[in-house]
NUZATI-643076 format. One line per 5 residues: their letters; for each residue x, y, z of N, C-alpha, C, CB. Coordinates in Angstrom, 1 decimal. Atoms other than C-alpha are relative to their C-alpha. Last residue first. Glycine has a CB too. Layout:
<sites>
a) X/Y/Z/X/Y/Z/X/Y/Z/X/Y/Z ~ ...
</sites>
This chain:
<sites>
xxxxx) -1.3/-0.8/-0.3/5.3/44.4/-22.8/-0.7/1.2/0.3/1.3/0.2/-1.2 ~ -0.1/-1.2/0.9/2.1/42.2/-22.2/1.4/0.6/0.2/-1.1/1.0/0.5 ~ 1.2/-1.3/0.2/1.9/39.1/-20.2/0.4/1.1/-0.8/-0.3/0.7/1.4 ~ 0.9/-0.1/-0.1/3.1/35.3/-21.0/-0.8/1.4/0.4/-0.1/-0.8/0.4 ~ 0.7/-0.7/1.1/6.6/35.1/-20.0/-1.4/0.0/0.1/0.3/-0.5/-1.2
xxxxx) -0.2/-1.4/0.1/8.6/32.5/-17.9/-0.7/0.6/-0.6/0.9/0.4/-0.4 ~ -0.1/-0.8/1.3/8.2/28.4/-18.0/-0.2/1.6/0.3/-1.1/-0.6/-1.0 ~ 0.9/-0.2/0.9/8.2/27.2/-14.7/0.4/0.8/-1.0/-1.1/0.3/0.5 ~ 0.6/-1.0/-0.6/11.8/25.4/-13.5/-1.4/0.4/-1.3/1.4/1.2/0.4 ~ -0.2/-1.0/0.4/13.8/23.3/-15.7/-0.5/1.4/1.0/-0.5/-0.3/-1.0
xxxxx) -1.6/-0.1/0.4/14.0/19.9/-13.8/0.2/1.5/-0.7/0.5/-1.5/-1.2 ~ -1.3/0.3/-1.3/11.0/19.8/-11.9/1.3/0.6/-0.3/0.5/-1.9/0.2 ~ 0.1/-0.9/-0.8/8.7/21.7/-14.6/1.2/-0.2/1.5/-1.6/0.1/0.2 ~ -0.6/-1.1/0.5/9.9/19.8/-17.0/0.0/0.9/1.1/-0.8/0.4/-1.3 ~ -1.3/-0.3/0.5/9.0/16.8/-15.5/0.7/1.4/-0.3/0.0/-0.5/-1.0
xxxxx) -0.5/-0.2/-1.8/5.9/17.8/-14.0/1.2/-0.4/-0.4/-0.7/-1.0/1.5 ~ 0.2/-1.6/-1.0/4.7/18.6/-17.6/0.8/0.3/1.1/-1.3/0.1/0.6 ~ -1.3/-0.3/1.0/6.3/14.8/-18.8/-0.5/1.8/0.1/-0.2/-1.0/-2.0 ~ -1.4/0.3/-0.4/4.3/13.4/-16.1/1.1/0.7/-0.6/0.2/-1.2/-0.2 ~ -0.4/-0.8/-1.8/1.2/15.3/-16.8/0.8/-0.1/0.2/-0.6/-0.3/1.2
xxxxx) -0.6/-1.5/0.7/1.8/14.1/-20.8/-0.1/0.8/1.1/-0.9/0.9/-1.5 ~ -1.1/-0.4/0.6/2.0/10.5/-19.5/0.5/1.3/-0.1/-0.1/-0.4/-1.0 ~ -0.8/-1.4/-0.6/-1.0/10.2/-17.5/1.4/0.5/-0.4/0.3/-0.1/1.5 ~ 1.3/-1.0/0.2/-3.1/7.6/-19.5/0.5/1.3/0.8/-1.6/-0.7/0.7 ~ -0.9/0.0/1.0/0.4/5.1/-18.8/-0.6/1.4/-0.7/0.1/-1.6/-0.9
xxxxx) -1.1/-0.4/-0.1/-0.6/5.4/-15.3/0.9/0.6/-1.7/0.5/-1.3/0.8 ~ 0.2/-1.9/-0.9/-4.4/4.8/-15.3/1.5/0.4/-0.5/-0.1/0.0/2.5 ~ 1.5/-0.9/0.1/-5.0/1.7/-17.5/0.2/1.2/0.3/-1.2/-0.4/1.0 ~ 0.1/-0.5/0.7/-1.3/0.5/-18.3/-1.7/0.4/-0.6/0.9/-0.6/-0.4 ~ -1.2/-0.7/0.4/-0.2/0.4/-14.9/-0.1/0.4/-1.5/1.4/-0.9/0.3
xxxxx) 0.0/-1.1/-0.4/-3.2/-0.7/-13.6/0.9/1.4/-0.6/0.2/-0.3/1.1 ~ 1.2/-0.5/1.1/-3.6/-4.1/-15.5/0.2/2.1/0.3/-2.3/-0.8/0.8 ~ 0.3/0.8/1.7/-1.0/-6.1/-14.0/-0.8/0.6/-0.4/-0.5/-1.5/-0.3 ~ -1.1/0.6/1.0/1.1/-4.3/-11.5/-0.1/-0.5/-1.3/0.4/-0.9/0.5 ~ -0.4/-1.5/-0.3/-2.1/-2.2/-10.0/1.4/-0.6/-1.2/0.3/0.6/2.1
xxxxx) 1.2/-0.8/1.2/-4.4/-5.4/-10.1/1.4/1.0/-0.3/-1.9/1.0/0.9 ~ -0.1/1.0/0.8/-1.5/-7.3/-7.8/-1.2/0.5/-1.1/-0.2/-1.5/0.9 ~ -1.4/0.2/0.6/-0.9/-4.5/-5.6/0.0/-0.6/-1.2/0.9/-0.8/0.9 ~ -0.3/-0.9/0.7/-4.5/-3.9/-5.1/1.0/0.3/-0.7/0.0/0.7/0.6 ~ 0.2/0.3/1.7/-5.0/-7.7/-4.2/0.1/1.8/-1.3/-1.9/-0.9/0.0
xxxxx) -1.0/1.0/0.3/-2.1/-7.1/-1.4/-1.1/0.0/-1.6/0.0/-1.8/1.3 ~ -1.8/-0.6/0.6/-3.4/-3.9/-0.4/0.4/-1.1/-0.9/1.5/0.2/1.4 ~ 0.4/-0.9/1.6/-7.3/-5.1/-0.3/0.8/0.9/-0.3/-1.3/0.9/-0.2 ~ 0.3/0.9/1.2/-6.1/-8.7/1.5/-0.1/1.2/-1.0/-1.5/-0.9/0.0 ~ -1.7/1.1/0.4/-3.7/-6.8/4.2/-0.9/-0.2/-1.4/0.6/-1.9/1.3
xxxxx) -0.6/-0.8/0.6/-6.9/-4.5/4.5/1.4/0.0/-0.6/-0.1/0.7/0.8 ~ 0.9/-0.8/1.4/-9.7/-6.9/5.1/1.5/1.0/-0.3/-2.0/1.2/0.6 ~ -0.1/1.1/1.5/-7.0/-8.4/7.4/-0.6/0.2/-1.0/-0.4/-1.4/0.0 ~ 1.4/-0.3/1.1/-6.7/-5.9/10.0/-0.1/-0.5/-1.0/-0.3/1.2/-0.6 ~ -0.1/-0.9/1.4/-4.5/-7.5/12.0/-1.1/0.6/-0.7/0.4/-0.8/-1.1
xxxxx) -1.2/-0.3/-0.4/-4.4/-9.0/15.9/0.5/1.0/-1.3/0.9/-1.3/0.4 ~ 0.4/-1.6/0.1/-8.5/-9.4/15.3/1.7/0.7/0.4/-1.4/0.5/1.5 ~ -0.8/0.1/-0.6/-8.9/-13.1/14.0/0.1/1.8/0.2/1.1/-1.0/-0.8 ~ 0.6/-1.1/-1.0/-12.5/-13.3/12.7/1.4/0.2/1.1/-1.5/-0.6/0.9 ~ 0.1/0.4/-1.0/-12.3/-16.7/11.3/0.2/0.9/1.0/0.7/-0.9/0.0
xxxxx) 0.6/1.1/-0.3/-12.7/-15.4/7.8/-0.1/-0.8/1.5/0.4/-0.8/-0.8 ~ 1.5/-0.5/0.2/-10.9/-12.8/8.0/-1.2/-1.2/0.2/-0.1/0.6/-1.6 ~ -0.1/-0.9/-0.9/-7.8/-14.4/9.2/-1.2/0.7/-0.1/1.1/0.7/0.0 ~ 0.5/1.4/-1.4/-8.3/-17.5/7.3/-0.4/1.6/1.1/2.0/-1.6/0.9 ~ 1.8/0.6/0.8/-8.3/-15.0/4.2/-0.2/-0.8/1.3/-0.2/-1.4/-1.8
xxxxx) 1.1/-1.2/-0.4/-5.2/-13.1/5.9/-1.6/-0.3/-0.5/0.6/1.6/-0.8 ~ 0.7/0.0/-1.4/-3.2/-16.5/6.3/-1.2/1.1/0.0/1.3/0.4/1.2 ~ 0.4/1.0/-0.9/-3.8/-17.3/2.7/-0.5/0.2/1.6/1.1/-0.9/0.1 ~ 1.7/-0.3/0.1/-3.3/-13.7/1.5/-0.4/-1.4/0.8/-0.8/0.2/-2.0 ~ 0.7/-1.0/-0.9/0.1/-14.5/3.2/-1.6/0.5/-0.2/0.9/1.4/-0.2
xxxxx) -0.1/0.9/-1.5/1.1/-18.2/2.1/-0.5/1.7/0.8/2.4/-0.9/0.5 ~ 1.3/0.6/-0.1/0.2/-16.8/-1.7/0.1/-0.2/1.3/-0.2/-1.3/-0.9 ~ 0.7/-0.7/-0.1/2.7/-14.2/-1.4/-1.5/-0.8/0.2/0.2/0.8/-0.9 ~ 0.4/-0.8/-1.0/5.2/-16.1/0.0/-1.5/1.1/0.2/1.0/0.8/0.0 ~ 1.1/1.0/-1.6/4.6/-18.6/-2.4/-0.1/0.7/0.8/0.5/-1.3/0.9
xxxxx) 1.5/1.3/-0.1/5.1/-16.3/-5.3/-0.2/-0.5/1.2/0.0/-1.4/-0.9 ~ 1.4/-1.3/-0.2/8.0/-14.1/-3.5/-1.0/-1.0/-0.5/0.0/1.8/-1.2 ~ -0.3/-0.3/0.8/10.5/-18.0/-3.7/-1.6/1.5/0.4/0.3/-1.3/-1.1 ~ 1.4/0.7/0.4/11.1/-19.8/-0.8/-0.2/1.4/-0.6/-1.3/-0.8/1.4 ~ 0.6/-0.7/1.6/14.5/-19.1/1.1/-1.5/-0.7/-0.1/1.0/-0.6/-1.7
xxxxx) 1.2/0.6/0.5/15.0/-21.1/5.0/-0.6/1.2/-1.3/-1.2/-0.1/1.4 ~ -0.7/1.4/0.7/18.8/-20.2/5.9/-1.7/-0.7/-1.0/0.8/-1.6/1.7 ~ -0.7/-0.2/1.3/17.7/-16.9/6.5/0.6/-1.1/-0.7/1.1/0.8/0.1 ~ 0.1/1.2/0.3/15.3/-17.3/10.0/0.4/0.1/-1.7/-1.5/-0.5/0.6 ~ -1.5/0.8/-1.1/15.9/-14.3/11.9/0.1/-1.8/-0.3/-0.6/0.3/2.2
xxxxx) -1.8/-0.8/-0.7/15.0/-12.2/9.1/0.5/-0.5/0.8/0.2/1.3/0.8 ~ 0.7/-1.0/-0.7/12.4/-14.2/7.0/1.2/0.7/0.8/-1.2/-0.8/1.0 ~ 0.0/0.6/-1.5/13.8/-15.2/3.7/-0.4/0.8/1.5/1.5/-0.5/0.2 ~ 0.2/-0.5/-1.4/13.1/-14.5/0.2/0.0/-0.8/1.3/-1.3/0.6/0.0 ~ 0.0/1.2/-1.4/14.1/-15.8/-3.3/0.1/1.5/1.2/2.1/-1.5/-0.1
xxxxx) -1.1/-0.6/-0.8/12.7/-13.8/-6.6/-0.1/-0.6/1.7/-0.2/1.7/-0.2 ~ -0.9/0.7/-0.6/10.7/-16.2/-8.7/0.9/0.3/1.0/0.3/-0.4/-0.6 ~ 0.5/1.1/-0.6/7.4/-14.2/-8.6/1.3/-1.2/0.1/-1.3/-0.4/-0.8 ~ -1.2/0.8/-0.4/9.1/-10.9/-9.8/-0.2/-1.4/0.8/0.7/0.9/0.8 ~ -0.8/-0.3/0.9/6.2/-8.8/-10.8/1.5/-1.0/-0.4/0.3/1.3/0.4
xxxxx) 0.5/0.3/1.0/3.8/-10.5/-8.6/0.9/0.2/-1.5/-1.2/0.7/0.1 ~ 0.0/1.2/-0.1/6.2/-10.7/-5.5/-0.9/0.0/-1.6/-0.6/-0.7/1.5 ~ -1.5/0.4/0.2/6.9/-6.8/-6.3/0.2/-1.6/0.0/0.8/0.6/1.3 ~ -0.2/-0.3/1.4/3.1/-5.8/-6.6/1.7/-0.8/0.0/-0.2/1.9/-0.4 ~ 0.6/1.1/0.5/2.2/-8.0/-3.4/0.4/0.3/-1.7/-1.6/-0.1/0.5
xxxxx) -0.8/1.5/0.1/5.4/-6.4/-1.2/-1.3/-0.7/-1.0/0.2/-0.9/2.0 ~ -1.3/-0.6/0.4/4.1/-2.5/-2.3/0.7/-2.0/0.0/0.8/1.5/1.5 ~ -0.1/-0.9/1.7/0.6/-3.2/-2.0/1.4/-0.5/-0.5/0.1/2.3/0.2 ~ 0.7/0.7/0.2/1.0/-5.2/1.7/-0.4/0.1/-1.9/-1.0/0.3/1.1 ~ -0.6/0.1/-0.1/2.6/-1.8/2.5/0.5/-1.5/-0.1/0.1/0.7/0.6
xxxxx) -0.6/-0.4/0.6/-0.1/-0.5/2.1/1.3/-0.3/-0.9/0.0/0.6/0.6 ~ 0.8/0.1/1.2/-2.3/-2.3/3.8/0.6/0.7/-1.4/-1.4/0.7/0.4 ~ 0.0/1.5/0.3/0.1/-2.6/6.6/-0.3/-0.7/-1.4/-0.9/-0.5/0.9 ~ 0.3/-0.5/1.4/0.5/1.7/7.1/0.3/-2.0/-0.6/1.5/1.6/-0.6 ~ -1.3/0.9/0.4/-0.3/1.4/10.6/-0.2/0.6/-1.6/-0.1/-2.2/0.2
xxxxx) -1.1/-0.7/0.4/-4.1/2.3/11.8/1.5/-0.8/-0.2/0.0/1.0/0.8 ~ -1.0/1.0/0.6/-7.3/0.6/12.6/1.0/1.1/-0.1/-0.4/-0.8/-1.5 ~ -1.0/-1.0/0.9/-9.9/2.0/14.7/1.4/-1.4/-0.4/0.9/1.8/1.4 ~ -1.2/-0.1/-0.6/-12.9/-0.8/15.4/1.3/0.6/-0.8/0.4/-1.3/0.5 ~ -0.9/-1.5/0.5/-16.0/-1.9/14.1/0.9/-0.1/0.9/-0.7/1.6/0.2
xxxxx) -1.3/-0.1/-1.4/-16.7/-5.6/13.9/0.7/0.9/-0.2/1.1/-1.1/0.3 ~ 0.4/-0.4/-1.4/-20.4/-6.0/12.4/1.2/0.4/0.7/-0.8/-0.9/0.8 ~ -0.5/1.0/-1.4/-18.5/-8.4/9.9/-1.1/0.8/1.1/2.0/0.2/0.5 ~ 0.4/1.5/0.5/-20.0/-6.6/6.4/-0.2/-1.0/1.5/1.5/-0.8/-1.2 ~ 1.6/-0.2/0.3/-19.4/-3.2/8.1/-0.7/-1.4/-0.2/-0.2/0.9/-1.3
xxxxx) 0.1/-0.7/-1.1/-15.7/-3.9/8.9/-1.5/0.1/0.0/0.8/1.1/0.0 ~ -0.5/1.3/-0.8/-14.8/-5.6/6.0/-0.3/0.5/0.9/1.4/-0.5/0.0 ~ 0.5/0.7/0.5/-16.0/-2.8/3.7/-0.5/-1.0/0.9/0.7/-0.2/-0.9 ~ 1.5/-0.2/-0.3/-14.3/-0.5/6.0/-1.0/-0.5/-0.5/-0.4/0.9/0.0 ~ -0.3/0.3/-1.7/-11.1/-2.4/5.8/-1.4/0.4/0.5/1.5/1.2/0.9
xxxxx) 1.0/1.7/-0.2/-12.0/-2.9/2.1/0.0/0.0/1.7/1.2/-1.9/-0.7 ~ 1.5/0.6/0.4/-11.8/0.9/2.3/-0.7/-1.2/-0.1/-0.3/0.3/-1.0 ~ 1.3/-0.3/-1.3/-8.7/1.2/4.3/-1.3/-0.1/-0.5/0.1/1.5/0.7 ~ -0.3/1.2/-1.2/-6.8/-0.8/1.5/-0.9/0.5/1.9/2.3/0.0/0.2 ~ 1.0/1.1/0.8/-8.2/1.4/-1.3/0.4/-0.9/1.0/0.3/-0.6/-1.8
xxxxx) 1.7/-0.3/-0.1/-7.2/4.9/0.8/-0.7/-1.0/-0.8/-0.5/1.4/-0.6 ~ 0.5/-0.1/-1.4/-3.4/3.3/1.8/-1.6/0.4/-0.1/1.0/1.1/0.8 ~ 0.8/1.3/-0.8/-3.2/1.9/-1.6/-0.4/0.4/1.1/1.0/-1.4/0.3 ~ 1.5/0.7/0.6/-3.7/5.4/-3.5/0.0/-1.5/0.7/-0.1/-0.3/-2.1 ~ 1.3/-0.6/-0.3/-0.9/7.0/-1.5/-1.7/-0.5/-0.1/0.1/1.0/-0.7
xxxxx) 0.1/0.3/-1.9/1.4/4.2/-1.7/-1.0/0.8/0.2/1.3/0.4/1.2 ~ 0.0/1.5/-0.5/0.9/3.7/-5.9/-0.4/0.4/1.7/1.7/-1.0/-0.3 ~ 1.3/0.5/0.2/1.1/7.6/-6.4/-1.0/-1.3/0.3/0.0/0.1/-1.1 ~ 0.9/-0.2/-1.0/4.2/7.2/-4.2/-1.5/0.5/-0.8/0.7/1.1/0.9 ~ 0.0/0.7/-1.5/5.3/4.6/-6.7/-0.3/0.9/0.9/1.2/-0.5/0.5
xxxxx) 0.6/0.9/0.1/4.7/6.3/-10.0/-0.1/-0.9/1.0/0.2/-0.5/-0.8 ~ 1.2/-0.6/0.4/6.6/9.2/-9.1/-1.5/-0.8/0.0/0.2/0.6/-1.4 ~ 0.0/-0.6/-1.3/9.7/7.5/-7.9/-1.6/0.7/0.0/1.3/1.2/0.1 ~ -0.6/-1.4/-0.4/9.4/4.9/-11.0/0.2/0.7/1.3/-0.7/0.8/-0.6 ~ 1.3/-1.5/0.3/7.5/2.1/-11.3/0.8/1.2/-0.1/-1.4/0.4/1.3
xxxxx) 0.9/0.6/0.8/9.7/-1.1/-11.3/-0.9/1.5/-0.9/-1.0/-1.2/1.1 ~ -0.5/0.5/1.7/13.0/0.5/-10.1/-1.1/-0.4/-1.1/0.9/-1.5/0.0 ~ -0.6/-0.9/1.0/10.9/1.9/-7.8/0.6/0.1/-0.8/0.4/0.5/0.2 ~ 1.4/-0.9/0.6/9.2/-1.3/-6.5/0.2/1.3/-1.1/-0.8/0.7/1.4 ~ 0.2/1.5/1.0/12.8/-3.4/-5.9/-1.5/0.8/-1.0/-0.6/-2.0/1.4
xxxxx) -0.6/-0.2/1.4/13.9/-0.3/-4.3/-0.6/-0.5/-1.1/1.2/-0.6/-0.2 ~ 0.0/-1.6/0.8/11.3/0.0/-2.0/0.8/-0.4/-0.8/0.5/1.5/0.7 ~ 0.6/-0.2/1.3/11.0/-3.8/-0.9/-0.3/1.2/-1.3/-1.0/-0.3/0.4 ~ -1.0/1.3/0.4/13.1/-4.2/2.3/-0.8/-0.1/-2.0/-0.5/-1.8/1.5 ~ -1.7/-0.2/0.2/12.7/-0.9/3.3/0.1/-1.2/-1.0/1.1/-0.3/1.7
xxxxx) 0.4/-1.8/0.7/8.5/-0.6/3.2/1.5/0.0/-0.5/-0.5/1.7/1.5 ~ 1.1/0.5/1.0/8.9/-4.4/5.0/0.6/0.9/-1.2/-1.8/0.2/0.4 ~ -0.4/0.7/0.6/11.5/-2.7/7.6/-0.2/-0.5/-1.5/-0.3/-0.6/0.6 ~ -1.5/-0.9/0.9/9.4/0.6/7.7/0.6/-1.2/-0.5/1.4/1.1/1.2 ~ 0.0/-0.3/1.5/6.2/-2.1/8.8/1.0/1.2/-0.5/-1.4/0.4/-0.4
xxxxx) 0.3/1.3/0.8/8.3/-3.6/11.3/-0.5/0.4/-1.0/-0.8/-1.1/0.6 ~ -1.5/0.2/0.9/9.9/-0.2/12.5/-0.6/-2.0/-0.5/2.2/0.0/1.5 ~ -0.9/-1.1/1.2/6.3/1.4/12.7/1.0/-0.7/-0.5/0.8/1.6/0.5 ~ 0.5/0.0/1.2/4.9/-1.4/14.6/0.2/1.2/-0.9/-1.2/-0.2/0.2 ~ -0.4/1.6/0.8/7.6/-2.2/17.4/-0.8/0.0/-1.5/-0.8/-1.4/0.9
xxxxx) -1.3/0.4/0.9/7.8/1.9/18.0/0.0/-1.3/-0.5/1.2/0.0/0.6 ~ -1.1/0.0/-0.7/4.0/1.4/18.6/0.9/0.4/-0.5/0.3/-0.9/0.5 ~ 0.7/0.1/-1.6/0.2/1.8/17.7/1.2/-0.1/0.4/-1.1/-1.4/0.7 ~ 0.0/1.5/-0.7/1.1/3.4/14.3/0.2/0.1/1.6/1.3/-1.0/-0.6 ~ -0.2/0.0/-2.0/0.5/6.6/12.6/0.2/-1.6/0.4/-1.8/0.6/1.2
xxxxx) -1.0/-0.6/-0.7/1.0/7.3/8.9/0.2/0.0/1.5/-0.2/1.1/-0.4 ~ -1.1/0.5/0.7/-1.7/5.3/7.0/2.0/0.4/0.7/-0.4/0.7/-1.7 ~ -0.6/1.5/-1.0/-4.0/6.3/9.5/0.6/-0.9/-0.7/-1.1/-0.9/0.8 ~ -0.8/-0.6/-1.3/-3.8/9.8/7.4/0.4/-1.2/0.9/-1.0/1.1/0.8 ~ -1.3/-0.1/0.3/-5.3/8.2/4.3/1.0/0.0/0.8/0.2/1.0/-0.6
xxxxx) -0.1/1.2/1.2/-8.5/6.6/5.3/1.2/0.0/-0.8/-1.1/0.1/-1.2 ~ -0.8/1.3/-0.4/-8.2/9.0/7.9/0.4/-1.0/-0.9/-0.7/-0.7/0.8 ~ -1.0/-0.2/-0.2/-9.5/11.7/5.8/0.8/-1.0/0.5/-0.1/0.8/0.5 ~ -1.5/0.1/1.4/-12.2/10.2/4.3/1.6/0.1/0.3/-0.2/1.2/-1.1 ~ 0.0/0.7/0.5/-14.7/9.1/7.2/1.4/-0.1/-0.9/-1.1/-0.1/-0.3
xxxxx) -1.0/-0.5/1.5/-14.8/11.4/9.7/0.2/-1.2/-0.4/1.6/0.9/0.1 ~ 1.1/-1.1/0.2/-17.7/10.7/12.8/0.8/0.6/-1.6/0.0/1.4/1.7 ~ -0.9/-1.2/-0.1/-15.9/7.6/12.9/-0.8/1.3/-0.3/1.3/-0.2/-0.9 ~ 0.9/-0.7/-1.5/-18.0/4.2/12.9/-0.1/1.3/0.2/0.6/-0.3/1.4 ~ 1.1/0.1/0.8/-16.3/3.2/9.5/-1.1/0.8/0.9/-0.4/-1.7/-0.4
xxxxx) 0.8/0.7/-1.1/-12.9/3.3/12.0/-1.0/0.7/-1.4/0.1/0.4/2.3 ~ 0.6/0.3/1.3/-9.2/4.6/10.3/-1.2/-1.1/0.5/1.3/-0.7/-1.3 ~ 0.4/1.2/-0.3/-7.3/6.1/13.1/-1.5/-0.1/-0.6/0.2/-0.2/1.5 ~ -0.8/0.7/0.2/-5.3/9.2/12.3/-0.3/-1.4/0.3/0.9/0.6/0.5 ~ -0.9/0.0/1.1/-7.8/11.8/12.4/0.7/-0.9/-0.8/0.9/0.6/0.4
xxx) 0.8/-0.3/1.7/-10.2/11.5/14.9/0.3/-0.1/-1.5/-0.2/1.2/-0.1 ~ 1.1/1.1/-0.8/-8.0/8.9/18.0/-0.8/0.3/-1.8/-1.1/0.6/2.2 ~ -0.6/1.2/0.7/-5.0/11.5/16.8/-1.0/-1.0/-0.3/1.2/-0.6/0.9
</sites>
């Protein structure tokens, strides 16, 4: 688990994790907080992108959000395994506050207090810039910031650099979902 599934610059394996410790976490309390999040924002994302276009999105933030992590991690001198799927999932809440910046949010045990995705989103890279910057070590904050600003590239430019440039794959894997593969092709 320690080789694999925990995302460290130090690590005798570099790439794999970078995806894989997207999938483990240090507790039950940190899986169902980031699932929550992952819950509380999926629809809102898939309606935006599609089903297809959103786990391309989660896959690709979890290996650009562990790379600022090892970015961030090298830069600082302050190795150490990371894992959760935060950075990810950090993606998924910064594309949806960017897309939808007036949409009202509240925290869960505190619902009477709204305030609109924008600020929320600004009030979180905030804390995670202080957090880097002052070397706080309860998050991986290089990796909150390079989900969150992945999200926010990925919504506004991404979607019609990479995504829209895959069309006729999509519309292949289409067919091929819903019809089954095409038949024929050898000799009678």
């Amino acid at each position: 688990m320690i080789r694999y599934f925990t995302s460290n610059p130090a690590s005798e394996v570099l790439c794999s994790p970078m995806l894989l410790s997207t999938f483990s976490h240090f507790s039950l309390f940190h899986m169902a907080a980031n699932m929550y999040v992952l819950w509380s924002f999926s629809s809102s994302i898939v309606s935006i992108l599609g089903q297809e276009q959103f786990m391309a999105l989660y896959l690709s933030a979890g290996v650009i959000s562990n790379f600022v992590s090892y970015v961030g991690k090298v830069a600082t001198g302050r190795y150490g395994p990371s894992l959760g799927a935060s950075g990810v999932i950090m993606t998924v809440l910064a594309a949806v506050c960017t897309k939808i910046p007036e949409g009202r949010l509240a925290i869960i045990f505190l619902p009477m207090f709204t305030f609109t995705a924008g600020n929320a989103l600004k009030a979180i890279i905030a804390m995670d810039t202080a957090g880097m910057i002052l070397g706080w070590k309860f998050f991986d904050h290089a990796a909150h910031l390079g989900g969150a600003l992945f999200g926010i590239w990925y919504v506004t430019y991404g979607h019609e650099l990479i995504w829209k440039n895959r069309e006729p794959l999509v519309k292949i894997w289409h067919e091929i979902r819903t019809n089954g593969p095409k038949k024929g092709g050898g000799s009678k």
